[in-house]
SEMIPA-504797 format. One record per residue (C-alpha): residue number from 1; residue in three letters; x negated, y negated, z. Coordinates in nm, 2 decimals. Each point is the difference from the previous one (the first is absolute). Example, Ala and Ser with C-alpha at 12.3 -4.5 7.8 and 13.67 -1.06 7.14 Angstrom:
% SEMIPA-504797
+-------+-------+--------+--------+--------+
| kolza | fitor |      u |      v |      w |
+-------+-------+--------+--------+--------+
|     1 |   ALA |  -1.23 |   0.45 |   0.78 |
|     2 |   SER |  -0.14 |  -0.34 |  -0.07 |
+-------+-------+--------+--------+--------+
***
This chain:
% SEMIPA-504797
+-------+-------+--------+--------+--------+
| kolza | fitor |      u |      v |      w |
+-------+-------+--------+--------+--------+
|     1 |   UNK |  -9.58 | -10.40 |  18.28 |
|     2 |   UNK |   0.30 |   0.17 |   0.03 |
|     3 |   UNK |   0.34 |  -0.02 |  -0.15 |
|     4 |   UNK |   0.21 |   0.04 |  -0.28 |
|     5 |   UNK |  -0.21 |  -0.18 |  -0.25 |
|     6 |   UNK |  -0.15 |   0.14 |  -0.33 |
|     7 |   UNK |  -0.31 |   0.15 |   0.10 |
|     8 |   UNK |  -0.32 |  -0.10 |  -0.19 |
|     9 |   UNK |  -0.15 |   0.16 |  -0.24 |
|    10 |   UNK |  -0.30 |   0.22 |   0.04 |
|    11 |   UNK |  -0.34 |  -0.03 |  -0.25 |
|    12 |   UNK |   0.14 |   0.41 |  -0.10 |
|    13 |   UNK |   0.28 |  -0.20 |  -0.12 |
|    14 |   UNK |  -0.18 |  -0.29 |  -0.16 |
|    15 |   UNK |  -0.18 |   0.16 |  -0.21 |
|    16 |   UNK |   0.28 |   0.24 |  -0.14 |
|    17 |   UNK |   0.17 |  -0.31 |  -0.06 |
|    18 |   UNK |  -0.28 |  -0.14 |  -0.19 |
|    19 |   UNK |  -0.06 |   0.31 |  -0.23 |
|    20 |   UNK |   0.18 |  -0.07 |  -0.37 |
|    21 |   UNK |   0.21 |   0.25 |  -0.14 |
|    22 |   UNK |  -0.12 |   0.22 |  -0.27 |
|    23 |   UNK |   0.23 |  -0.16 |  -0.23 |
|    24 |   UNK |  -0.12 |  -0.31 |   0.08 |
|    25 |   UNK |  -0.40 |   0.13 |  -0.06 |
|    26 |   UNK |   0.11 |   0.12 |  -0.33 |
|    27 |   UNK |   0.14 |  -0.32 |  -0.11 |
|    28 |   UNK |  -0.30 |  -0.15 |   0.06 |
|    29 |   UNK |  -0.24 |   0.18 |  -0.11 |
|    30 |   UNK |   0.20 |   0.07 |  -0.32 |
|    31 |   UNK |  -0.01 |  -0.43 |  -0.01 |
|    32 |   UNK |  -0.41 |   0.01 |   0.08 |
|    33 |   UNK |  -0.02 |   0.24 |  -0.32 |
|    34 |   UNK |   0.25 |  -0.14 |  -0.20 |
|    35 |   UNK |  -0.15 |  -0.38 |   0.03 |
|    36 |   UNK |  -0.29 |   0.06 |  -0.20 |
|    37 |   UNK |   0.18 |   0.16 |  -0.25 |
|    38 |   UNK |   0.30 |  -0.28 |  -0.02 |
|    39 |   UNK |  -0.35 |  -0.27 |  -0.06 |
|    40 |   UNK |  -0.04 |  -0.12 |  -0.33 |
|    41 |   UNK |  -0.29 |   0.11 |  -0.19 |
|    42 |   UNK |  -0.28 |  -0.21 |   0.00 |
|    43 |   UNK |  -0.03 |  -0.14 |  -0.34 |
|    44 |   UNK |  -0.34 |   0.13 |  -0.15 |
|    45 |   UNK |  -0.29 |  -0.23 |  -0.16 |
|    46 |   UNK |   0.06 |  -0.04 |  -0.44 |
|    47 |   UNK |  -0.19 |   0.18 |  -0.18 |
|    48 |   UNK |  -0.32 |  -0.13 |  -0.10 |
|    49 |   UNK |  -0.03 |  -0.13 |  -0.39 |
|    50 |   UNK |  -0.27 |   0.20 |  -0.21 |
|    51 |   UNK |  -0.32 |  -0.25 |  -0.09 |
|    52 |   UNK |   0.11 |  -0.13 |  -0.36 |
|    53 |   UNK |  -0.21 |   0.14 |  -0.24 |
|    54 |   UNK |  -0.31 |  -0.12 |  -0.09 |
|    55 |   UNK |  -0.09 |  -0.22 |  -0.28 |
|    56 |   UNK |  -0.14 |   0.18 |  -0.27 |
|    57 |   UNK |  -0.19 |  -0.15 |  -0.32 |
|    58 |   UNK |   0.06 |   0.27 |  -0.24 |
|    59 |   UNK |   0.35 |   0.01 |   0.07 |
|    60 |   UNK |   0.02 |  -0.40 |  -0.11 |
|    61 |   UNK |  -0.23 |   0.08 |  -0.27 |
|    62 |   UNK |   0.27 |   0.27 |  -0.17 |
|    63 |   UNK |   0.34 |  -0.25 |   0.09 |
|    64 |   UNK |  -0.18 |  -0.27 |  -0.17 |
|    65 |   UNK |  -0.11 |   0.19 |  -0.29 |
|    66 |   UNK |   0.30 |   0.17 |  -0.06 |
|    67 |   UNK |   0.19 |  -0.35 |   0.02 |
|    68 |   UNK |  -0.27 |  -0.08 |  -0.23 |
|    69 |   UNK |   0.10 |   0.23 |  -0.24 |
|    70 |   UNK |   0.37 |  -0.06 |   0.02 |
|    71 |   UNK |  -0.10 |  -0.40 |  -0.10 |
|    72 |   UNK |  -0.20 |   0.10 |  -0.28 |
|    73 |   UNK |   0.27 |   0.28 |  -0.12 |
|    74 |   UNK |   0.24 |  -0.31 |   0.00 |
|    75 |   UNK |  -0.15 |  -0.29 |  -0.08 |
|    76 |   UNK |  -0.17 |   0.01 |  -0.32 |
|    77 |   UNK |  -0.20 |  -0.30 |  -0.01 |
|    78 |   UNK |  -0.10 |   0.09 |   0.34 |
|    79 |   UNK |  -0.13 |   0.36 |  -0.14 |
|    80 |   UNK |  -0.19 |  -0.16 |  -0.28 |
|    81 |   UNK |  -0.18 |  -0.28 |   0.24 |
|    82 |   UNK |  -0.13 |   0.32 |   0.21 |
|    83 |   UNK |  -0.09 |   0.17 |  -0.28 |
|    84 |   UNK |  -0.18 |  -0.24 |  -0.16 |
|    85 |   UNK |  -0.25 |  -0.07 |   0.32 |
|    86 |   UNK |  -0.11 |   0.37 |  -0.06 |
|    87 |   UNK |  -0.21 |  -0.15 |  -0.36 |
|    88 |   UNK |   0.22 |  -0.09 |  -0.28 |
|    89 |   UNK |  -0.03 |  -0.18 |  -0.30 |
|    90 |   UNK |   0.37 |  -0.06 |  -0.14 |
|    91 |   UNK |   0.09 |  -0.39 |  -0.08 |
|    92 |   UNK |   0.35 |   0.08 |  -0.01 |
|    93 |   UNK |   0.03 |   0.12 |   0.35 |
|    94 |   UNK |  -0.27 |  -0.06 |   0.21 |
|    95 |   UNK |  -0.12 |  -0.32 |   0.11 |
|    96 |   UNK |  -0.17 |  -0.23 |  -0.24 |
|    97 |   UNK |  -0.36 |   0.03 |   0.07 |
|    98 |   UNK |  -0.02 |   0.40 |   0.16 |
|    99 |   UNK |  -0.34 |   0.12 |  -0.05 |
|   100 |   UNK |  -0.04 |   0.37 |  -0.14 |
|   101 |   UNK |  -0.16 |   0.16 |   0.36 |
|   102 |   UNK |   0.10 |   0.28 |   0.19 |
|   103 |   UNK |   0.15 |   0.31 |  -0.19 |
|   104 |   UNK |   0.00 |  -0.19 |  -0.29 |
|   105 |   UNK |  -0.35 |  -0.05 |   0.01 |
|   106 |   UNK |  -0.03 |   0.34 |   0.13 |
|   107 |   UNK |   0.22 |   0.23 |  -0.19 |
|   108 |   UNK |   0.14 |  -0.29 |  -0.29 |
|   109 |   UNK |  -0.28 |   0.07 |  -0.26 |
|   110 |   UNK |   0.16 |  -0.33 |  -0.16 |
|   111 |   UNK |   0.29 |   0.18 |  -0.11 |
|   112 |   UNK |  -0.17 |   0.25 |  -0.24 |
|   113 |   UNK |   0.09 |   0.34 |   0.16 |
|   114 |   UNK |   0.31 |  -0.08 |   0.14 |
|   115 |   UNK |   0.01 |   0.41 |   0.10 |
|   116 |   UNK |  -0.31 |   0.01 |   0.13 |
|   117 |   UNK |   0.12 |  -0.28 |   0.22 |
|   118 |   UNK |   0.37 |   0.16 |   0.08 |
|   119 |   UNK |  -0.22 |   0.32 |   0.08 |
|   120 |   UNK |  -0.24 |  -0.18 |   0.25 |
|   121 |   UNK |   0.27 |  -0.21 |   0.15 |
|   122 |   UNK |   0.20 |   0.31 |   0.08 |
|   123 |   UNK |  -0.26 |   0.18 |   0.14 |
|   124 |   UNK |  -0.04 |  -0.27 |   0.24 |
|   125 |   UNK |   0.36 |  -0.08 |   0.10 |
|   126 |   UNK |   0.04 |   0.39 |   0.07 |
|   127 |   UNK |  -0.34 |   0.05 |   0.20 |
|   128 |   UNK |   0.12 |  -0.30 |   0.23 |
|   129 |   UNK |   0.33 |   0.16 |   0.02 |
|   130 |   UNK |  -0.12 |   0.30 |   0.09 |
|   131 |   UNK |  -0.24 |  -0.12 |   0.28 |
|   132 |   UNK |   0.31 |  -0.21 |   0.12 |
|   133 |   UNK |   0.18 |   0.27 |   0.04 |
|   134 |   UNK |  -0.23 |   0.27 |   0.10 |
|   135 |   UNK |  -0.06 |  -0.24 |   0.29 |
|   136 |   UNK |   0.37 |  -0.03 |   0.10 |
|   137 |   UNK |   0.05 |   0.35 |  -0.03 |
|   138 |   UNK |  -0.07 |   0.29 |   0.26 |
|   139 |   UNK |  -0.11 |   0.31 |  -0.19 |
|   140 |   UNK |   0.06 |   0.26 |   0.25 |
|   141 |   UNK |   0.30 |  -0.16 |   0.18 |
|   142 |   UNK |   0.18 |   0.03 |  -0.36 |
|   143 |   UNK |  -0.09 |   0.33 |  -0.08 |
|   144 |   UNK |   0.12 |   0.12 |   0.34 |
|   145 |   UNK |   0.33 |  -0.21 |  -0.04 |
|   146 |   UNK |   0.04 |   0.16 |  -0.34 |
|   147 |   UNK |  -0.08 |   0.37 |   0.16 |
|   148 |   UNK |   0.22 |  -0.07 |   0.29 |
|   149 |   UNK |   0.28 |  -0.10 |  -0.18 |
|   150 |   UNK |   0.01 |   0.32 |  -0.28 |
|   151 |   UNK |   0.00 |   0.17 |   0.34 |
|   152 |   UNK |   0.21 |  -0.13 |   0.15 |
|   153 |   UNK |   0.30 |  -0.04 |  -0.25 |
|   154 |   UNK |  -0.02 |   0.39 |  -0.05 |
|   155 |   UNK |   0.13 |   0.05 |   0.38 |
|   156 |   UNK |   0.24 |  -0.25 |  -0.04 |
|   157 |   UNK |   0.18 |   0.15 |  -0.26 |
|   158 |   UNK |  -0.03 |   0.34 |   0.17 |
|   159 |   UNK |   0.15 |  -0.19 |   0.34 |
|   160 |   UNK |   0.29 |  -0.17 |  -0.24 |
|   161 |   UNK |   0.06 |   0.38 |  -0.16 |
|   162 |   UNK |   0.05 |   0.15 |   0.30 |
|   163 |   UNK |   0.22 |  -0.25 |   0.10 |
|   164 |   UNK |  -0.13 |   0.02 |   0.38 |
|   165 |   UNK |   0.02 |  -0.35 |   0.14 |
|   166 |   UNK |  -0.23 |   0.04 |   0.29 |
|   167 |   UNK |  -0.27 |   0.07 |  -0.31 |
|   168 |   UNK |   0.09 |  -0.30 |  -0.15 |
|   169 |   UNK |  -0.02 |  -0.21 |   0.29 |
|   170 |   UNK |  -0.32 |   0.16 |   0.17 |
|   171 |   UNK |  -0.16 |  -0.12 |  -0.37 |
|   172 |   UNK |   0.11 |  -0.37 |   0.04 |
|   173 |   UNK |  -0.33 |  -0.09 |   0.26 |
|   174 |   UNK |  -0.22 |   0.12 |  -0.31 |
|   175 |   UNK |   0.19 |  -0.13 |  -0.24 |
|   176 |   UNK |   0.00 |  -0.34 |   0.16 |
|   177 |   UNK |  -0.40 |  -0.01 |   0.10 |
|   178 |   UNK |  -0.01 |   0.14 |  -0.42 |
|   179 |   UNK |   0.20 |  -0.30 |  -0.12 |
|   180 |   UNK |  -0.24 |  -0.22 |   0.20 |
|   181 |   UNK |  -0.36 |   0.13 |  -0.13 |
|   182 |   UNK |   0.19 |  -0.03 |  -0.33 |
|   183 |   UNK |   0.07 |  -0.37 |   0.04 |
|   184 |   UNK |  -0.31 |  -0.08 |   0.13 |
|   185 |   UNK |  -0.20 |   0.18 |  -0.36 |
|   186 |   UNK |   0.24 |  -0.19 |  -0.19 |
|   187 |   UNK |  -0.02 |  -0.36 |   0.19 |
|   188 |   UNK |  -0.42 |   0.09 |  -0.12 |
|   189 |   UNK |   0.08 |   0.00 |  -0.34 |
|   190 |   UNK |   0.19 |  -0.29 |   0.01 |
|   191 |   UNK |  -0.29 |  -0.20 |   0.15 |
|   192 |   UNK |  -0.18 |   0.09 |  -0.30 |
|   193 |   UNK |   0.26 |  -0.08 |  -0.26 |
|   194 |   UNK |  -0.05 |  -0.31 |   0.10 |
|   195 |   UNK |  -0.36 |  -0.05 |  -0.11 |
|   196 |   UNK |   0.10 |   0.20 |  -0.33 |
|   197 |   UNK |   0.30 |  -0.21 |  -0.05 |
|   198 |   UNK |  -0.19 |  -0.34 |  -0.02 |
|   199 |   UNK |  -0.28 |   0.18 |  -0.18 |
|   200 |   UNK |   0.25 |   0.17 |  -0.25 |
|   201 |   UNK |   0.17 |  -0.34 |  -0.10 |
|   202 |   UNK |  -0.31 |  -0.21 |  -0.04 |
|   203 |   UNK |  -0.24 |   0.23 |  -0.21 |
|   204 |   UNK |   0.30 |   0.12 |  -0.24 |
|   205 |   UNK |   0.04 |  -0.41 |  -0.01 |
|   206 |   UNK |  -0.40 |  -0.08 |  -0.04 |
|   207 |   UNK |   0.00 |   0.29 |  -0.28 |
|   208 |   UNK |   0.31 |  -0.16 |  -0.18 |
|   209 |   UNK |  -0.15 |  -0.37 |  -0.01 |
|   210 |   UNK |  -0.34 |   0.16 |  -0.15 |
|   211 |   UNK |   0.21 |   0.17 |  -0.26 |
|   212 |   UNK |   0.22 |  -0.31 |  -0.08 |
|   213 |   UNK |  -0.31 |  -0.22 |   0.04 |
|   214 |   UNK |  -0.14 |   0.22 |  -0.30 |
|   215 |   UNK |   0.04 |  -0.09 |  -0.35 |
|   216 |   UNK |   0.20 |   0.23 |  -0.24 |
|   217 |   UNK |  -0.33 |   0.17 |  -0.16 |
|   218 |   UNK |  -0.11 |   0.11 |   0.37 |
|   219 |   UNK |   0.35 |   0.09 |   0.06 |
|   220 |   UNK |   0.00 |   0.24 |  -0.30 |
|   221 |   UNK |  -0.12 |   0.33 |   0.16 |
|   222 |   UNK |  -0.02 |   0.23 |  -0.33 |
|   223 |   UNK |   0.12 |   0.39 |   0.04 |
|   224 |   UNK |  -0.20 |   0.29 |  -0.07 |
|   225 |   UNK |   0.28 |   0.09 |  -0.35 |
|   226 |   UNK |  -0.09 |  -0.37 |  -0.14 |
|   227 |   UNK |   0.26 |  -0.18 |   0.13 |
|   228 |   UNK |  -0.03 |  -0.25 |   0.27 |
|   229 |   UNK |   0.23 |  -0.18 |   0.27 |
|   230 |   UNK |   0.01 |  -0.30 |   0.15 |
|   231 |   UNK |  -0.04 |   0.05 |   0.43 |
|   232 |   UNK |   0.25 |  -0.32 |  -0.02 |
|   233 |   UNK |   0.27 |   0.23 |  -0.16 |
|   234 |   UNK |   0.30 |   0.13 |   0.18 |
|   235 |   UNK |   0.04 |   0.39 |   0.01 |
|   236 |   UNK |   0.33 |  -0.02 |   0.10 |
|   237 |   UNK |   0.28 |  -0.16 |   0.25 |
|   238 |   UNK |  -0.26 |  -0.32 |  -0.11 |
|   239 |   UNK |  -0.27 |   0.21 |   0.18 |
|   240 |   UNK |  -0.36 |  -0.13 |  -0.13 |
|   241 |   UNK |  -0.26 |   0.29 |  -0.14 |
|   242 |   UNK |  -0.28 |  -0.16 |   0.23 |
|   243 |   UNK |   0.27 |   0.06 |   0.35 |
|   244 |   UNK |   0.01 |   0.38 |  -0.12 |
|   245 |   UNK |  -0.28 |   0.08 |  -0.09 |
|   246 |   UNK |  -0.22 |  -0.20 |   0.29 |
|   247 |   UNK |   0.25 |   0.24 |   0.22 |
|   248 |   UNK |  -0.11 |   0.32 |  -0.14 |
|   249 |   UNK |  -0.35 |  -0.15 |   0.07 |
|   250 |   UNK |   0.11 |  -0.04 |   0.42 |
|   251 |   UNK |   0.13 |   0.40 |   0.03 |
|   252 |   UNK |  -0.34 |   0.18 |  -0.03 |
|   253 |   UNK |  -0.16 |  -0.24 |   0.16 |
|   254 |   UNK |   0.22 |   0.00 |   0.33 |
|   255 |   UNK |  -0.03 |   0.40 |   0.01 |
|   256 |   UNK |  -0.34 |  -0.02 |  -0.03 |
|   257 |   UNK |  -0.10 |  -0.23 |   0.26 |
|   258 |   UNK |   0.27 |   0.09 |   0.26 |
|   259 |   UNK |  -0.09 |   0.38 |  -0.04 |
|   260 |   UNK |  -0.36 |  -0.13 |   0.06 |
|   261 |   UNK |   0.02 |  -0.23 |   0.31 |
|   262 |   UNK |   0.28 |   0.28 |   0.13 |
|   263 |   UNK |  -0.31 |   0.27 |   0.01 |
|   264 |   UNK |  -0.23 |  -0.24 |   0.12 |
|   265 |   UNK |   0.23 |  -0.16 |   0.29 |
|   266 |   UNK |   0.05 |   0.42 |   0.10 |
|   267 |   UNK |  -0.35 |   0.12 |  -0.05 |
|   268 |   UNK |  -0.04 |  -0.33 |   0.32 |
|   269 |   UNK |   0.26 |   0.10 |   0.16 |
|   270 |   UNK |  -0.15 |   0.35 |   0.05 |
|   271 |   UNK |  -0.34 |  -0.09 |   0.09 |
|   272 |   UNK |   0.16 |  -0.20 |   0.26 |
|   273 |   UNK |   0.18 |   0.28 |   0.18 |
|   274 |   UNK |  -0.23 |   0.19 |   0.23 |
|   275 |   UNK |  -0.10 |   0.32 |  -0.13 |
|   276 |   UNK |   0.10 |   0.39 |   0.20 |
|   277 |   UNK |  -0.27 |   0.15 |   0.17 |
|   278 |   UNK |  -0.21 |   0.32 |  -0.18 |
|   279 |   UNK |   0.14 |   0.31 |   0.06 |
|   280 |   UNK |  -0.17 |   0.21 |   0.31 |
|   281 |   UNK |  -0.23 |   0.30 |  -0.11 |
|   282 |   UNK |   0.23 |   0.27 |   0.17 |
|   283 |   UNK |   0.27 |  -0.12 |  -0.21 |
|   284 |   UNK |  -0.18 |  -0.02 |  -0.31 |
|   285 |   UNK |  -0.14 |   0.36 |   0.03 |
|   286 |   UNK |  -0.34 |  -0.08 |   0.15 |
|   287 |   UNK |  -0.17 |   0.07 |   0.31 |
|   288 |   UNK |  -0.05 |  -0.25 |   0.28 |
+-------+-------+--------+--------+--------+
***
C-alpha cells in the first residue's frame, strides 16, 4: 500500500533490533560468572571421630595396682591385712588364726636368720621389679631418645648463640617429634612404677611384721666388734636398723638383675633383626 504511513519493518531490521548491546552482554555474563561465586558454600560433612581406643588389660592391671599402692601407703591396717596374706605369723597384727605359708614358710626360717630372710626377700622384690620393668621399658627406643637428645641440645644452643631465628625455628619440628619419643619412654616407666610401687610397700611391710613378730633374742643381730643391735632400733629421725639395712640389701640386687635382663632383652632384640648380606668376593679381594 501506499501512503504516508510508517513503513514496516524489514527482517535486516529485525534482527539488528534484536541484537543486545555489548554493554548489555557484559552485564550478563559478568552476572552468569559472578552467581556462582555470590552462592554460599556448601557446608562440608564433620569430621569423622577416631575409634576410641581399645580396652587394654595391662593398662587396668597398672591403674589398679598403683591405686593399690596408694591404699596400702595410707591405710595402715589396710597394708598389714595385705601383708599378712603373703604368710605371717604376728598375733598383734594379723588376723587371729594366719597360718605361717607362703614367704614365711619359704624364706621365714621361723624367725632365726632374720638376715638371711631380709636378704632373700630383697632379692625377690628387686628380681620382680626388674622384670616389671624391663617389660615396660623399650631398650633401644631409650637409648636412641637419650642419643637424640645430647644431639640435639648441642645445635640448639649453637642456633640460640647465633641468635638466628630462622635456626631456632627450623629446630622446633624436631624438637617437638623429640619431646614426644621422650614422653612416650617416660609414660613406660611409669607403667612399671606401678608394679614396683605396690611391690615396694608390701614386702618392706611383710619384712617389718617378721621382724616385729620376732622376739627380742632373734631381734639381737650381734656385730662383728662384740657389740650387738637390736633390727627394732631407730638409727635416726626414729628410722629402725632393720628399714636400713634391708635397703642396702635391695641396691645390689636391682643392679644386678636389671643389668642382666637389659643384656638379655638386647642380645633378643638383635637376633630378631635380619642380618646384612656377606660381602661379594670382588669386594673382599677375591676372584669371582
Amino acid at each position: 500500500m501506499s501512503g504516508g504511513g510508517t513503513p514496516l519493518p524489514s527482517t535486516a531490521d529485525e534482527a539488528e533490533a534484536e541484537e543486545p548491546l555489548p554493554e548489555e552482554e557484559a552485564s550478563e555474563e559478568e552476572t552468569t560468572e559472578a552467581a556462582p561465586a555470590d552462592e554460599a558454600p556448601k557446608p562440608e560433612g564433620r569430621p569423622t571421630r577416631p575409634p576410641p581406643p581399645a580396652f587394654k588389660v595391662s593398662t587396668f592391671v597398672y591403674v589398679f595396682l598403683g591405686l593399690l599402692g596408694l591404699w596400702m601407703l595410707i591405710d595402715t591396717a589396710a597394708r598389714n591385712s595385705i601383708a599378712c596374706g603373703l604368710g605371717m605369723v604376728d598375733p598383734a597384727h594379723c588376723p587371729a588364726g594366719t597360718p605361717p605359708w607362703g614367704l614365711y614358710w619359704l624364706i621365714g626360717f621361723n624367725s632365726n636368720y632374720l638376715l638371711l630372710s631380709m636378704a632373700l626377700a630383697g632379692a625377690l622384690e628387686m628380681l620382680v621389679t626388674s622384670l616389671a620393668y624391663n617389660y615396660t621399658t623399650d631398650w633401644v627406643k631409650a637409648a636412641k631418645v637419650q642419643k637424640w637428645s645430647s644431639a640435639f641440645r648441642k645445635v640448639q644452643m649453637e642456633a640460640i648463640r647465633s641468635g638466628k631465628k630462622d635456626r631456632i625455628a627450623a629446630l622446633k619440628p624436631h624438637q617437638e617429634r623429640l619431646t614426644r619419643l621422650s614422653g612416650e619412654v617416660s609414660i613406660a616407666q611409669f607403667k612399671g612404677m606401678a608394679i614396683t610401687y605396690f611391690l615396694l610397700i608390701l614386702i618392706y611391710t611383710w619384712v617389718g611384721l617378721l621382724i616385729e613378730g620376732a622376739n627380742s633374742v632373734q631381734q639381737t643381730v650381734a656385730l662383728g666388734t662384740g657389740s650387738t643391735i637390736s633390727l627394732m632400733g631407730s638409727v635416726a629421725f626414729n628410722i629402725p636398723w632393720w628399714f636400713l639395712i634391708f635397703s642396702l640389701y635391695t641396691v645390689p640386687f636391682s643392679l644386678v638383675f636389671r643389668r642382666l635382663l637389659k643384656h638379655v632383652w638386647l642380645r633378643r632384640y638383635e637376633a630378631r633383626q635380619p642380618s646384612p648380606p656377606p660381602p661379594a668376593k670382588e669386594a673382599a679381594g677375591g676372584t669371582a
